[in-house]
N, CA, C and O atoms as CSV, one atom per row, in Angstrom:
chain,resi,resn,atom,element,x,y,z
A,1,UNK,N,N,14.907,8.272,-19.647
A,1,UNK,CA,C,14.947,8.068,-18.215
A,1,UNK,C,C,15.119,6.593,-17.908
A,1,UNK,O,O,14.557,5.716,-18.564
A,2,UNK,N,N,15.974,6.345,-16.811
A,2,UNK,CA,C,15.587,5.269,-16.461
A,2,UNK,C,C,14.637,4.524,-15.518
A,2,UNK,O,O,13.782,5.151,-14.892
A,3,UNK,N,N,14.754,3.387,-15.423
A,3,UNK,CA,C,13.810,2.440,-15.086
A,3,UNK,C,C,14.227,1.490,-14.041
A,3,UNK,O,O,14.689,0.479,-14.571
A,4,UNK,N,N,14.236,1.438,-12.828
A,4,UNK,CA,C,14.561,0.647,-11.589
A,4,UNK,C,C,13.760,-0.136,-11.371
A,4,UNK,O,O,12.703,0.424,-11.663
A,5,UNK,N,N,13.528,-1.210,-10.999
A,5,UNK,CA,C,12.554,-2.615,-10.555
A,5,UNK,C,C,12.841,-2.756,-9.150
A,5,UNK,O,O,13.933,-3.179,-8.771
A,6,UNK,N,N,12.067,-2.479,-8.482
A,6,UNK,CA,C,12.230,-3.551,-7.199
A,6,UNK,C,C,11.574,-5.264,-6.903
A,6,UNK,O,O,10.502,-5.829,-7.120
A,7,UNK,N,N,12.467,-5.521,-6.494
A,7,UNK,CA,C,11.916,-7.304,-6.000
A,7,UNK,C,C,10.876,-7.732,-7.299
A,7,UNK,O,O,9.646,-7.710,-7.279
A,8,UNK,N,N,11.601,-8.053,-8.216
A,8,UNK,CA,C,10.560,-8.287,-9.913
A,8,UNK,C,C,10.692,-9.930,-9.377
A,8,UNK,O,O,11.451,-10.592,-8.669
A,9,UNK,N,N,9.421,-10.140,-10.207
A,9,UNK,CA,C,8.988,-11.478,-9.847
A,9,UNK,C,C,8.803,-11.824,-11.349
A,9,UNK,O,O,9.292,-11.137,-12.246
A,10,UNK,N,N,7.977,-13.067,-11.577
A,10,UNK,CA,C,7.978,-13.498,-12.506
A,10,UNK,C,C,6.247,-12.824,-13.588
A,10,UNK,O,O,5.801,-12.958,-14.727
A,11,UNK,N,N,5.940,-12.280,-12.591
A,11,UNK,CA,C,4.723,-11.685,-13.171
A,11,UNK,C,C,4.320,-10.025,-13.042
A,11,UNK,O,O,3.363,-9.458,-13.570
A,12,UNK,N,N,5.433,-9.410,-12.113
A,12,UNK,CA,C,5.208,-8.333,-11.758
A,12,UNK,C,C,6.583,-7.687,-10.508
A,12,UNK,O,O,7.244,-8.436,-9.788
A,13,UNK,N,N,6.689,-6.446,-10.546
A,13,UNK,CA,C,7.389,-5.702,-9.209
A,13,UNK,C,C,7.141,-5.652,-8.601
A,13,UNK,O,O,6.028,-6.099,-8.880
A,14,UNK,N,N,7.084,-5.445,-7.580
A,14,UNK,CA,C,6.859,-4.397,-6.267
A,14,UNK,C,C,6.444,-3.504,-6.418
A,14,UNK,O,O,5.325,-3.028,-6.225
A,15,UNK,N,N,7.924,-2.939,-7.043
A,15,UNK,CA,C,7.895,-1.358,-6.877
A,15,UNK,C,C,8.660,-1.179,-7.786
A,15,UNK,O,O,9.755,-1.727,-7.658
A,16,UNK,N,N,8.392,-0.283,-9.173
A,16,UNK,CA,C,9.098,0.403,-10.361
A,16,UNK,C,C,9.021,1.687,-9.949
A,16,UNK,O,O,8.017,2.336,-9.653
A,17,UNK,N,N,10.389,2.066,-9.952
A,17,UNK,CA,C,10.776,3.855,-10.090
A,17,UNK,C,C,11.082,4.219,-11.615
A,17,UNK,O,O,12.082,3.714,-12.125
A,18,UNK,N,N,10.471,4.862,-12.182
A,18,UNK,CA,C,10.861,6.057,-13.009
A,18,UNK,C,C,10.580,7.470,-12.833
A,18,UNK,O,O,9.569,8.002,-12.376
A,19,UNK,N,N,11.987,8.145,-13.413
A,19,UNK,CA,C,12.387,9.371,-13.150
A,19,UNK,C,C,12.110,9.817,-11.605
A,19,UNK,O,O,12.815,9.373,-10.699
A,20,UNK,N,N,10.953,10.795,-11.347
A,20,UNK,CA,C,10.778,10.926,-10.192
A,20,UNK,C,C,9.427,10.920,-9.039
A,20,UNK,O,O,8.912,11.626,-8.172
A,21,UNK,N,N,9.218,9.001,-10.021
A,21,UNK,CA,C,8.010,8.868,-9.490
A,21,UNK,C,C,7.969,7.330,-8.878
A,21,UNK,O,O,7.543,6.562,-9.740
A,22,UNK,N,N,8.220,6.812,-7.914
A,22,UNK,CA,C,7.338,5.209,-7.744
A,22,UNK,C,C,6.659,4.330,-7.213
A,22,UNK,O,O,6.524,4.076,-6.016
A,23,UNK,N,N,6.147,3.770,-8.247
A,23,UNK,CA,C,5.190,2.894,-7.957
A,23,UNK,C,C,4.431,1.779,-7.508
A,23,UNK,O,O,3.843,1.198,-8.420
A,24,UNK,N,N,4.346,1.525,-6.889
A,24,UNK,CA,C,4.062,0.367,-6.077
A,24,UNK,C,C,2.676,-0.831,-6.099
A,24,UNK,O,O,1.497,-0.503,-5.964
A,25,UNK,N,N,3.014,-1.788,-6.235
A,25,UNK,CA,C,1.931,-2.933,-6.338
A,25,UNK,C,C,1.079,-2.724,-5.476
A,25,UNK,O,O,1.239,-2.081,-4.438
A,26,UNK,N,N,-0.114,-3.378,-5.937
A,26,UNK,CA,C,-0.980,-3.542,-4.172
A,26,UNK,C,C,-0.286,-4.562,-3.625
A,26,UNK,O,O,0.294,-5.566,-4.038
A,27,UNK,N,N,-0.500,-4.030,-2.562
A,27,UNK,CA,C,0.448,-5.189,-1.013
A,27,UNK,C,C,-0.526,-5.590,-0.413
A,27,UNK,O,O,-1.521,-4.870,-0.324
A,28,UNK,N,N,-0.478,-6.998,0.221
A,28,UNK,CA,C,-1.050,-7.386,0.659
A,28,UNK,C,C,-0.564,-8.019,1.969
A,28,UNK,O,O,0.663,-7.922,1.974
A,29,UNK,N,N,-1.078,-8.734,3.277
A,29,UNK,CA,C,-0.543,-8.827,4.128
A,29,UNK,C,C,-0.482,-10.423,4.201
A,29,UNK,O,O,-1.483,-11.138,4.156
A,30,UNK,N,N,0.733,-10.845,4.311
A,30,UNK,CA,C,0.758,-12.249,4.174
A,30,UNK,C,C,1.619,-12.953,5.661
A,30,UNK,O,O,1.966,-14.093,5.353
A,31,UNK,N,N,1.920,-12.722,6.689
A,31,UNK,CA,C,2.153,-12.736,7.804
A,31,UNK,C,C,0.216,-12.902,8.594
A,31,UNK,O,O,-0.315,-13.951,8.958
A,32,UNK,N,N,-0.223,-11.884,8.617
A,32,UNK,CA,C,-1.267,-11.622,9.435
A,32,UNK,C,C,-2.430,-11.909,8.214
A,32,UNK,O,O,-3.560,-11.437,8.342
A,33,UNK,N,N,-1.984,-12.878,6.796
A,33,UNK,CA,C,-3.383,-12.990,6.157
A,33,UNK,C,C,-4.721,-13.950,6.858
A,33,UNK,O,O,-4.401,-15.101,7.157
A,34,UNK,N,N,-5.773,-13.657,7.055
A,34,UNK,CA,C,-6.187,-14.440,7.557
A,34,UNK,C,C,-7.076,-13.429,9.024
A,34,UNK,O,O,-8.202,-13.299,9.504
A,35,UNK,N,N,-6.025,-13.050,9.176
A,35,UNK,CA,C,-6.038,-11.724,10.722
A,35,UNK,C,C,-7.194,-10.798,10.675
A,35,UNK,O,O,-8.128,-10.915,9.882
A,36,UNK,N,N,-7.090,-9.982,11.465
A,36,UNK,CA,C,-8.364,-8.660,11.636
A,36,UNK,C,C,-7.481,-7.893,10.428
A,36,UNK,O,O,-6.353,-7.808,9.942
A,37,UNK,N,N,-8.849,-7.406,10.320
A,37,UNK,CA,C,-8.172,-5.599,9.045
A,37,UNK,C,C,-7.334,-4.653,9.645
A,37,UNK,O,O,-6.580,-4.043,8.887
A,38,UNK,N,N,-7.290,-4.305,11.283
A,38,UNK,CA,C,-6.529,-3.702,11.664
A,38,UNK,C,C,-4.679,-4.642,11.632
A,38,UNK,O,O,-3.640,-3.985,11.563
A,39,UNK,N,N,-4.697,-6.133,11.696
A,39,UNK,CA,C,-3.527,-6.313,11.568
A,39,UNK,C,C,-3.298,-6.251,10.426
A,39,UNK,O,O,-2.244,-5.626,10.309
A,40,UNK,N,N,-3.744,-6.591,9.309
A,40,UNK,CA,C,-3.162,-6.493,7.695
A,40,UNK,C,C,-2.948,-5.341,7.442
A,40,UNK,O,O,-1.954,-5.162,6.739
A,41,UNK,N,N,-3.755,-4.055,7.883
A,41,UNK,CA,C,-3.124,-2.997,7.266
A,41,UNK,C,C,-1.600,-2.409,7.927
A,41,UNK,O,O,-0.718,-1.697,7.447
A,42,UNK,N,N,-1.801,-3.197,9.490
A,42,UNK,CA,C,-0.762,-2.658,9.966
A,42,UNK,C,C,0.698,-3.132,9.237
A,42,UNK,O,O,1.799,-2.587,9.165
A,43,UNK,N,N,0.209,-4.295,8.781
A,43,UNK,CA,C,1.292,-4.953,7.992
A,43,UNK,C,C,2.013,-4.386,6.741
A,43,UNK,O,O,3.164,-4.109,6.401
A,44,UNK,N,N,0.677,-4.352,6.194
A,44,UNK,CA,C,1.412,-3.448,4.591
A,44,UNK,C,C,1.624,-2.201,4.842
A,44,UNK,O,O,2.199,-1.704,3.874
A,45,UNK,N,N,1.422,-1.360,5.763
A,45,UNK,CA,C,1.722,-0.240,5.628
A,45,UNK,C,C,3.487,-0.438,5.834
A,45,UNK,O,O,4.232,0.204,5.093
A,46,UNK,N,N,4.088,-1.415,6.944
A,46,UNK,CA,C,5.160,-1.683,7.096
A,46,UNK,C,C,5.753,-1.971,5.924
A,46,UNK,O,O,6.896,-1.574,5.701
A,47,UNK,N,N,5.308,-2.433,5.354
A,47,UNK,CA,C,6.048,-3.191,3.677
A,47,UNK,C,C,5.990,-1.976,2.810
A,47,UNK,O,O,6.789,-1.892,1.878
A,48,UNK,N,N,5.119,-1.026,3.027
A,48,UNK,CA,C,5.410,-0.017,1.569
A,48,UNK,C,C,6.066,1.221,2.510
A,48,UNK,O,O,6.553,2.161,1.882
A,49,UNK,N,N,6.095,1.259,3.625
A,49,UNK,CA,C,7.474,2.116,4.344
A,49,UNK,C,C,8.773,1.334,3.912
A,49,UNK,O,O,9.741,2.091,3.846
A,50,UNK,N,N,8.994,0.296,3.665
A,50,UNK,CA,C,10.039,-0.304,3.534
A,50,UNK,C,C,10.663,-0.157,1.739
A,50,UNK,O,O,11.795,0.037,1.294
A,51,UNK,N,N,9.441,-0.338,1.129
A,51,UNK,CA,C,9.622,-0.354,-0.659
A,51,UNK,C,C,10.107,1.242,-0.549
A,51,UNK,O,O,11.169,1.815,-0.791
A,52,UNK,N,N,8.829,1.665,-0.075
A,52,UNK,CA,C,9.510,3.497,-0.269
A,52,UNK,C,C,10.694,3.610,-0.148
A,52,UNK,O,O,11.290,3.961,-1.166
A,53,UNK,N,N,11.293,3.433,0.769
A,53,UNK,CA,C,12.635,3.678,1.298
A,53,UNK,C,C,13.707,3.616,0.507
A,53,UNK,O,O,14.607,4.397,0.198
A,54,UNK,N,N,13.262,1.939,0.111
A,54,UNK,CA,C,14.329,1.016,-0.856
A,54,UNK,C,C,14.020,1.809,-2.059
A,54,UNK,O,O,14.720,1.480,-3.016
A,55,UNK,N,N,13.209,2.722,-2.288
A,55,UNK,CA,C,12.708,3.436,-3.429
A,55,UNK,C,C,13.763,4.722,-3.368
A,55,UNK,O,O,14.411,5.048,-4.363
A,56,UNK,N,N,13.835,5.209,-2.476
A,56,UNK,CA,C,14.363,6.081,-2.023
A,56,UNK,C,C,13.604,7.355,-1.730
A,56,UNK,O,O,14.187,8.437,-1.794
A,57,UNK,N,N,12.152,7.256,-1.368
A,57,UNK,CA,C,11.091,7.815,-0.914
A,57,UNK,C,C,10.711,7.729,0.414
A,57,UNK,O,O,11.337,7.287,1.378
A,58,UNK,N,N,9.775,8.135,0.351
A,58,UNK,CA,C,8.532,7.729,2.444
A,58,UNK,C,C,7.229,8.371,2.040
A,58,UNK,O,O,6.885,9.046,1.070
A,59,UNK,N,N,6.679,7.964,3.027
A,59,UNK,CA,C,4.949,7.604,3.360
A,59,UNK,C,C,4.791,9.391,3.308
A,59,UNK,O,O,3.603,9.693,3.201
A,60,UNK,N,N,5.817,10.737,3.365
A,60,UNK,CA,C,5.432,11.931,3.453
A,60,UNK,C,C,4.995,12.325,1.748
A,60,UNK,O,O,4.228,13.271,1.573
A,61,UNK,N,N,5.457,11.650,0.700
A,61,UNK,CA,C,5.842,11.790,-0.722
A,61,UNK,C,C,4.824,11.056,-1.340
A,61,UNK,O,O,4.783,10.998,-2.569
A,62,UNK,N,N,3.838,10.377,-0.504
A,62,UNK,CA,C,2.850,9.517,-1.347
A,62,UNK,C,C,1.881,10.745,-1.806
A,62,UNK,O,O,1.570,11.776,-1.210
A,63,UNK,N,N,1.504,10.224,-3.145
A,63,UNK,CA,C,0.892,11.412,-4.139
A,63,UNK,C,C,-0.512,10.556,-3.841
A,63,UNK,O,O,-1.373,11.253,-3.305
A,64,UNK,N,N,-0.853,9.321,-4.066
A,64,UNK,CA,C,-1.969,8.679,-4.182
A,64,UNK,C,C,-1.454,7.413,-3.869
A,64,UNK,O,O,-0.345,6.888,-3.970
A,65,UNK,N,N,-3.078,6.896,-3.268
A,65,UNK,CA,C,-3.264,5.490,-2.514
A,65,UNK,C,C,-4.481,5.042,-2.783
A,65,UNK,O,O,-5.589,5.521,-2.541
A,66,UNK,N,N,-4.083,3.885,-3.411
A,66,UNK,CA,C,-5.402,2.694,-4.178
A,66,UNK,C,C,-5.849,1.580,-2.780
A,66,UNK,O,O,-5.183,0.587,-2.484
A,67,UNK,N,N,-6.880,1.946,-2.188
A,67,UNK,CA,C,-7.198,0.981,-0.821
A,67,UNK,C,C,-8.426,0.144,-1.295
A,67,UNK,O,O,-9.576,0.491,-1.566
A,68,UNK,N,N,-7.788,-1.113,-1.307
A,68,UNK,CA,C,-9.253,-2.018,-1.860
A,68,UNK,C,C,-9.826,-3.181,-0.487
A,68,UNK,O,O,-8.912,-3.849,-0.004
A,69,UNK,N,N,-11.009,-3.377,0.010
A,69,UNK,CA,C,-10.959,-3.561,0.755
A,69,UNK,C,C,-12.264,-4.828,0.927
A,69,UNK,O,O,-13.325,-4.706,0.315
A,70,UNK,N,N,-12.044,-5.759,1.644
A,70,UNK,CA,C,-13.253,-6.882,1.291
A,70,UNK,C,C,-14.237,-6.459,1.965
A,70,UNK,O,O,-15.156,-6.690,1.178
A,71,UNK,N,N,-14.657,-6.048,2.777
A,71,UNK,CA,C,-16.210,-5.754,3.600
A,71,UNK,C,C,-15.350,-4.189,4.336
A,71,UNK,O,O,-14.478,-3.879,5.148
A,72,UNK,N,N,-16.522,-3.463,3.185
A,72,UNK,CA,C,-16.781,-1.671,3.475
A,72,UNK,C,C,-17.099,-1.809,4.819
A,72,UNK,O,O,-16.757,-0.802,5.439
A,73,UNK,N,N,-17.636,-2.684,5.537
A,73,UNK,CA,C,-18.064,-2.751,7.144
A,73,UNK,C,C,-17.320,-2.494,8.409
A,73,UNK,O,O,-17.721,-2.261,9.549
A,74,UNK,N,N,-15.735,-2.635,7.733
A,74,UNK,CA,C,-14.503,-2.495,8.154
A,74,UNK,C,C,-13.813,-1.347,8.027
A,74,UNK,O,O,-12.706,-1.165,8.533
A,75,UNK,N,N,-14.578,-0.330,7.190
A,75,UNK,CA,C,-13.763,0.532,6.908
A,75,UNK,C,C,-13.230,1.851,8.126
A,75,UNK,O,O,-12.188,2.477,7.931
A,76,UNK,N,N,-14.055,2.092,9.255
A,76,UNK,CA,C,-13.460,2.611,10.030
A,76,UNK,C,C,-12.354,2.148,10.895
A,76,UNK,O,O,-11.646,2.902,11.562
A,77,UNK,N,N,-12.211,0.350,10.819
A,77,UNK,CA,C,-10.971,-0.375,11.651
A,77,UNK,C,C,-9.987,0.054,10.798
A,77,UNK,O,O,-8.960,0.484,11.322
A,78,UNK,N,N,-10.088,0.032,9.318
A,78,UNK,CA,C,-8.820,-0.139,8.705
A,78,UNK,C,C,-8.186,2.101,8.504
A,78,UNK,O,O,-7.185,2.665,8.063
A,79,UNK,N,N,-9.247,2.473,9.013
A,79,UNK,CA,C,-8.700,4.178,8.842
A,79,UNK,C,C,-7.898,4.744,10.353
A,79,UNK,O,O,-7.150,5.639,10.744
A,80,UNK,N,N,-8.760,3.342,10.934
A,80,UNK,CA,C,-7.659,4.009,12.788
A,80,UNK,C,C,-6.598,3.405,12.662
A,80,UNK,O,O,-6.329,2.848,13.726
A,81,UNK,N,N,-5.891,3.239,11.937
A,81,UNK,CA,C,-4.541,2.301,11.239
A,81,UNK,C,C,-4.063,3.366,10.848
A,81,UNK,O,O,-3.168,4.077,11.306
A,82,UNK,N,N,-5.201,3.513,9.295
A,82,UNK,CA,C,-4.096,4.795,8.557
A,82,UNK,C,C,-3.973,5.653,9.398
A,82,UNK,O,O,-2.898,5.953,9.917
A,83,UNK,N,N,-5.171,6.219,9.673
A,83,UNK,CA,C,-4.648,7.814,10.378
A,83,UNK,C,C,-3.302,7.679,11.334
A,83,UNK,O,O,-2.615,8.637,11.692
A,84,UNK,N,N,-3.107,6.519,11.618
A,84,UNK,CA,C,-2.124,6.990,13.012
A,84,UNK,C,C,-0.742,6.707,12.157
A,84,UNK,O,O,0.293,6.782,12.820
A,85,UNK,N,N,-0.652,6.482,11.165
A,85,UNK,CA,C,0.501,6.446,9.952
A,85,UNK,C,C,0.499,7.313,8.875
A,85,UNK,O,O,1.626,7.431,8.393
A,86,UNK,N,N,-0.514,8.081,8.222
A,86,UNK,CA,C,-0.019,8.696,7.598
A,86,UNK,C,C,0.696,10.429,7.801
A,86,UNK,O,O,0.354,11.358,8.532
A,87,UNK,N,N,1.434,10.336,7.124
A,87,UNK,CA,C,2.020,12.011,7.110
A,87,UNK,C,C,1.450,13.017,7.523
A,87,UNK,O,O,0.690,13.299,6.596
A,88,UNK,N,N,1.252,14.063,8.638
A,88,UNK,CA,C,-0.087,15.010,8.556
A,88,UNK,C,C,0.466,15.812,7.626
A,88,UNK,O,O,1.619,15.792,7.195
A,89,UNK,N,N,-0.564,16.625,7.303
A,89,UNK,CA,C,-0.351,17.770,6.294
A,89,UNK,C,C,0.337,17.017,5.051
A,89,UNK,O,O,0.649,17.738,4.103
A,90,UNK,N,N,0.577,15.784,4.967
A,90,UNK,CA,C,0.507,15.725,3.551
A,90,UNK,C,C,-0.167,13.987,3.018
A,90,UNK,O,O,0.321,12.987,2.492
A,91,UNK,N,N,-1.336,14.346,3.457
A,91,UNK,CA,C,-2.387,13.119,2.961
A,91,UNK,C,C,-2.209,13.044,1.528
A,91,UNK,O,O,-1.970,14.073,0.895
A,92,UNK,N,N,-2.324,11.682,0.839
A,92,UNK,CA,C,-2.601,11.462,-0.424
A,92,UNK,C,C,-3.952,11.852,-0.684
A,92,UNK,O,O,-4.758,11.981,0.237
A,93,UNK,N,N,-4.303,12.083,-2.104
A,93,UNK,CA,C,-5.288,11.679,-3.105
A,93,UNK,C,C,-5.558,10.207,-2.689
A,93,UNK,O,O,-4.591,9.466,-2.865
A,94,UNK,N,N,-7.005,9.460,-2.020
A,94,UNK,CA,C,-7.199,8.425,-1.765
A,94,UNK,C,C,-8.611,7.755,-2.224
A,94,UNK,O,O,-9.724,8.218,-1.975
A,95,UNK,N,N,-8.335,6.617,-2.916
A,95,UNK,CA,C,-9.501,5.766,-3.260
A,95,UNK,C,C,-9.853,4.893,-2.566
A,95,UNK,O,O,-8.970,4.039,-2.479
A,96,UNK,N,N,-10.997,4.593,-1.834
A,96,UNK,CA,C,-11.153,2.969,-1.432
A,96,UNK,C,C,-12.605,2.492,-2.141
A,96,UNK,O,O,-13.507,3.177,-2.621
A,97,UNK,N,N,-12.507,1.521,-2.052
A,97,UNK,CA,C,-13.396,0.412,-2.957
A,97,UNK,C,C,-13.772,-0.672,-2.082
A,97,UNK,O,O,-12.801,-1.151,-1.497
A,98,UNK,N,N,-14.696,-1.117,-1.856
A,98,UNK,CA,C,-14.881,-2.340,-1.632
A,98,UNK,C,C,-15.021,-3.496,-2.530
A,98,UNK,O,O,-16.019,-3.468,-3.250
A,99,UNK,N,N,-14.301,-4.424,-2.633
A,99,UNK,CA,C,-14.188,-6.134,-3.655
A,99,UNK,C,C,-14.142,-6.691,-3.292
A,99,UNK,O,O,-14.122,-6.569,-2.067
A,100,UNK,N,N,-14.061,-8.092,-3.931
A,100,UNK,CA,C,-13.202,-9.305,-3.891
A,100,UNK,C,C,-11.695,-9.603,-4.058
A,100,UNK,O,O,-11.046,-9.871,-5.070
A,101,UNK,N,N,-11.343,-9.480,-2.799
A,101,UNK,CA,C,-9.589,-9.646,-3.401
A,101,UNK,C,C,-9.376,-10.990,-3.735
A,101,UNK,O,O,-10.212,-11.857,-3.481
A,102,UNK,N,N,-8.160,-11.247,-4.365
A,102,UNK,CA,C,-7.391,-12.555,-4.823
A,102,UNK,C,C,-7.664,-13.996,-4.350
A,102,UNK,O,O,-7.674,-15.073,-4.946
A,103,UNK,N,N,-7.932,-13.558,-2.781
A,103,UNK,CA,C,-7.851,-14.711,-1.816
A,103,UNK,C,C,-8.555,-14.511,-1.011
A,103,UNK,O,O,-8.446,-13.307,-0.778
A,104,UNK,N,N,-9.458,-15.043,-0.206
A,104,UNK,CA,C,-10.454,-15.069,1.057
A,104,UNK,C,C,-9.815,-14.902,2.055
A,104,UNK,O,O,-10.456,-14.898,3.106
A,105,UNK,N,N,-8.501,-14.725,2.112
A,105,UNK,CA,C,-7.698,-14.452,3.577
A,105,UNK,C,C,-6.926,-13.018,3.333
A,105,UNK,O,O,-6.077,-12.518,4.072
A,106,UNK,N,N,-7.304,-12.634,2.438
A,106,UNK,CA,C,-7.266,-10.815,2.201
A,106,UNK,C,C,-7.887,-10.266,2.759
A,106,UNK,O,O,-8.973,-10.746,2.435
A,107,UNK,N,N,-8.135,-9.337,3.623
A,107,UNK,CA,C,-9.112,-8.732,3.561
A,107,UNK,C,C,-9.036,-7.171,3.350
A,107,UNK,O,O,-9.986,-6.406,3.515
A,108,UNK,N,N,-7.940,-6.863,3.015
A,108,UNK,CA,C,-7.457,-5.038,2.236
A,108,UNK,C,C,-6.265,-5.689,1.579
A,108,UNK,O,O,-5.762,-6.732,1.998
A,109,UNK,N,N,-5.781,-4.923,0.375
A,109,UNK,CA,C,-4.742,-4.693,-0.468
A,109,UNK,C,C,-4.680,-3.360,-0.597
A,109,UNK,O,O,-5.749,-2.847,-0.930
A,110,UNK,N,N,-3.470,-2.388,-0.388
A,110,UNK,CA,C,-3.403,-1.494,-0.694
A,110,UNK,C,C,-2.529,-0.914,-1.678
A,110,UNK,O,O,-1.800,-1.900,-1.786
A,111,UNK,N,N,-2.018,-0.054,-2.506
A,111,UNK,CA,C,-1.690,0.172,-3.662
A,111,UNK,C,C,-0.829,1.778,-3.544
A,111,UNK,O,O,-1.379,2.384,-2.624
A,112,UNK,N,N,0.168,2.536,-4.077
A,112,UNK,CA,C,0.333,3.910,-3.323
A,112,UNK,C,C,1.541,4.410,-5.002
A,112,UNK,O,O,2.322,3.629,-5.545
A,113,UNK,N,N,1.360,5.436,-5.293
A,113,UNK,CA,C,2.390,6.007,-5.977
A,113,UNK,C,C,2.924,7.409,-4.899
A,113,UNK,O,O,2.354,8.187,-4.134
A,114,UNK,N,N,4.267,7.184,-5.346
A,114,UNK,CA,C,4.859,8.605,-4.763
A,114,UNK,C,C,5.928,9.348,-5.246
A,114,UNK,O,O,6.765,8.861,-6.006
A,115,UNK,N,N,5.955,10.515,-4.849
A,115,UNK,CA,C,7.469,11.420,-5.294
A,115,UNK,C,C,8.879,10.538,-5.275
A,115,UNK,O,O,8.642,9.417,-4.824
A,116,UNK,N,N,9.786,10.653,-5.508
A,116,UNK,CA,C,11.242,10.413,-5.149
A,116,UNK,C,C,11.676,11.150,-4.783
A,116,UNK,O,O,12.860,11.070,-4.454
């Protein structure tokens, strides 16, 4: 099978498709880093509608979603986001976590595999 890369960097993709599955980095929001949790997620959700696409997928095909998030305290701001974006009737398999992300002006990274 082959192996597609999106936007490869020097340490990592985006987004790798194989066969009929792909995968996607955690995204993070770098426009609105810094912002409320409701703007960052609104952000990346825009960016992995966009990878999907370029994937040749959408947000209906996501199998699972890795949501990591800096203060669990937030977690109902950052779900009145999702809910009003994701697919009905076809929710992912979903993890969230609360951590330390990368940077103090993170405050969610989210992460998603899906169908093709």
């Amino acid at each position: 099978m082959s192996i597609k890369r999106i936007n490869v960097g020097p340490r990592m993709s985006q987004a790798v498709v194989h066969g009929n599955t792909v995968y996607l980095s955690g995204q993070v929001a770098n426009a609105a880093a810094g912002g409320s949790v409701t703007e960052q997620t609104k952000e990346i959700l825009g960016q992995i509608d966009a990878l999907l696409a370029e994937a040749g997928s959408d947000k209906a095909k996501i199998l699972s979603a890795g949501i990591f998030i800096a203060d669990i305290g937030t977690f109902a701001e950052m779900n009145a986001v999702w809910d009003g974006w994701v697919s009905p009737g076809n929710t992912p398999c979903r993890t969230t976590i609360e951590t330390k992300l990368a940077a103090a002006k993170y405050a969610i990274e989210i992460s998603v595999i899906a169908a093709v």
